[in-house]
C-alpha positions, 0 to 999 in steps of 0.5 A: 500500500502507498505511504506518505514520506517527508525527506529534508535535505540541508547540503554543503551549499549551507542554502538553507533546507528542502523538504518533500511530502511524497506517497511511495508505493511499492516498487514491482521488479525492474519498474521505476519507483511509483512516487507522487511529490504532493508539496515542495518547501525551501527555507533559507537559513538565517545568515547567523546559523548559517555561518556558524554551520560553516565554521563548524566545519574547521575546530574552534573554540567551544565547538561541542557545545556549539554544535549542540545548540546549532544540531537545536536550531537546525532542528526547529528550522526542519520542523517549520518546514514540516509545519509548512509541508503538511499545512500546504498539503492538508495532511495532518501529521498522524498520516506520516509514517516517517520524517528522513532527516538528512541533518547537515554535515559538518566533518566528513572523515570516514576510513582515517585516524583509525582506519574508521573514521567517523561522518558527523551530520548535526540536527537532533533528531529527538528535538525534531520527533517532539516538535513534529509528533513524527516518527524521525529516521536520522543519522543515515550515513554512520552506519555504512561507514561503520561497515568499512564503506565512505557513507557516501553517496548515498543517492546513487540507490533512489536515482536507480529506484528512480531513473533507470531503464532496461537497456540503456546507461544513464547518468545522474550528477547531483551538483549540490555542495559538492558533486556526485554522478551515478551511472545507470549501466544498460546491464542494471548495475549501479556505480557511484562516487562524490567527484569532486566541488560543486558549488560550495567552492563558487559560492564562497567566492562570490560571496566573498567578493560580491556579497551574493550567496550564489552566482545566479545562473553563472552569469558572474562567471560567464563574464570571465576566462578561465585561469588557465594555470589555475584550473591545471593547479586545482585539477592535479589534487591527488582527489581526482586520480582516485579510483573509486568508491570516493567522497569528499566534502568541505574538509577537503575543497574549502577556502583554504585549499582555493588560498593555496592554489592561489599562492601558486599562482605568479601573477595573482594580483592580476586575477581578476575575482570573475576570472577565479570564478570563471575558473573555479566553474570550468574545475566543477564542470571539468571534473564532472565531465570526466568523471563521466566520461571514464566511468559511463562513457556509453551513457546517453543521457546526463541528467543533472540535479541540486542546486548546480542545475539552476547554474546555466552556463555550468550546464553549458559548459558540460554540454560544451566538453561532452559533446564528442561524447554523445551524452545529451546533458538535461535536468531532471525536471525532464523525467518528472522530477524537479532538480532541486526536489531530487535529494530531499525525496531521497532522503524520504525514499531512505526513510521508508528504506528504514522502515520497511528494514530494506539496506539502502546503501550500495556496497559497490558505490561507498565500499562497504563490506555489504549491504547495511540498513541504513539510519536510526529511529527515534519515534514521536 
């Protein structure tokens, strides 16, 4: 029987949360998952919790319990999104099975230190259960990684519930804070891996040097040239050779390692700030296209989501390198389901994953020793 679902998904581009309500049917073999999107909500973070979320990202003094009150207010800004959802859908709470909360990772370390590792998402989830009166599933990532995986990506396994079609390889490249592609095989199986930034090093920049959150369709960047010796400096990080399964996240691709690059260049002075931004588009586009181009080379599509899809000269520029490829690169609000709602109904696909006590990660995609039910719940 069909069940309502809401997924929220806070991401590294720190823009504030998505939320989805959605009726999930099951899935017969070898069909594309039957899913209704009944109401779509976005609420931006306030400026204050959102640069404190970014500088939890690095250490800083009194970082537990900073955490702890940013994981509580994350967690009221998830339940005013629920609030919205159901008021916007006439649902009342009691009809959800279950929340899918994704929580907003701040440190992503998985296989390091101890050859463990840990990924850490803020959110409390028990403050969002009480605030909702909804059953909770949270806390996604830690187990896989607990299992020797990367716990990440994890929405290699909903694009295949979702886009998949016998015969035919396609890929999906969610661009959000960072970048991750799937690759659809023509014979059913499922790869996947993080490759490489996404948006979070572009909108640093801009925000940096022109006060906006974000480059607006790329048109800040479309008015620069690319740096050539920069983008050849940024593209020879040690990250983009590995094989994988590999994530990545902010511990990596941040300010600092931009700073650095920049150092290396002999004439920084003369980099005007579009053209870094022209340059730090060209290392996402790039990046990307290669990744799909070693890894479904035979795809026929690209279907692209996250907030990198409202970047239109960023989809030109992967159209442009693409192109000998055969890869037709579109959103995926062309198969019915909007760019910027894909991850949030993720999140509400993993959720009834959960409960349903199916594992939802893909051994083959984040490397764990098998497959793993996916996420802890805490109940309303």
């Amino acid at each position: 029987m069909s069940e309502f679902y809401i997924g929220l998904m806070s991401g590294t581009s720190l823009d504030g949360v998505d939320g989805v309500l959605v009726e999930l049917a099951p899935q017969a073999p070898g069909a594309v998952m039957p899913m209704a999107v009944l109401a779509h909500r976005h609420r931006a973070f306030d400026a204050a919790l959102a640069d404190e979320l970014l500088a939890l990202n690095t250490s800083g003094a009194d970082e537990l319990h900073r955490a702890a009150l940013a994981g509580n207010a994350l967690a009221r800004v998830y339940a005013g999104v629920v609030e919205s959802l159901l008021d916007a859908s006439g649902m009342p709470a009691g009809s959800v099975r279950a929340i899918g909360a994704h929580g907003q990772t701040v440190r992503h370390r998985p296989r390091e230190f101890d050859a463990t590792g840990y990924t850490l998402q803020l959110g409390n989830p028990a403050l969002l259960a009480e605030l909702s009166g909804i059953d909770v599933v949270a806390d996604l990532r830690s187990r896989d990684v607990a299992a020797g995986g990367l716990g990440a990506p994890l929405v290699p396994a909903f694009h295949h519930a979702m886009f998949a079609r016998e015969g035919k390889t396609i890929a999906v490249l969610n661009i959000g804070g960072m970048a991750n592609l799937t690759a659809l095989h023509a014979d059913a199986t499922t790869t996947g891996f993080d490759c490489g930034p996404g948006n979070a090093l572009m909108d640093q920049w801009c925000r940096q040097h022109t006060g906006q959150p974000f480059d607006d369709a790329g048109a800040w960047a479309a008015s620069g040239v690319v740096l050539a010796p920069l983008l050849t400096l940024m593209l020879d990080d040690p990250f983009f050779r590995l094989p994988p399964p590999k994530s990545t996240g902010r511990d990596l691709f941040n300010a600092a390692w931009l700073a650095g690059h920049l150092r290396q260049l002999p004439s920084t002075k003369a980099a005007r700030p579009q053209d870094v931004q022209a340059t730090l588009a060209e290392l996402t586009a790039t990046s990307c296209a290669r990744a799909v181009c070693e890894h479904a080379a035979d795809a026929q599509e690209l279907l692209v989501c996250g907030g990198g899809a409202l970047n239109r000269h960023l989809l030109r520029r992967l159209e442009a390198l693409l192109q000998g490829q055969g890869t037709r690169v579109m959103t995926t609000d062309a198969r019915g389901l909007p760019a910027m709602q894909v991850e949030a109904c993720a999140f509400a696909w993993l959720a009834r994953a959960f409960c349903h006590r199916e594992c939802a990660n893909l051994p083959a995609v984040t490397g764990a020793f098998g497959p793993r039910l996916l996420g802890a719940l805490w109940p309303a």
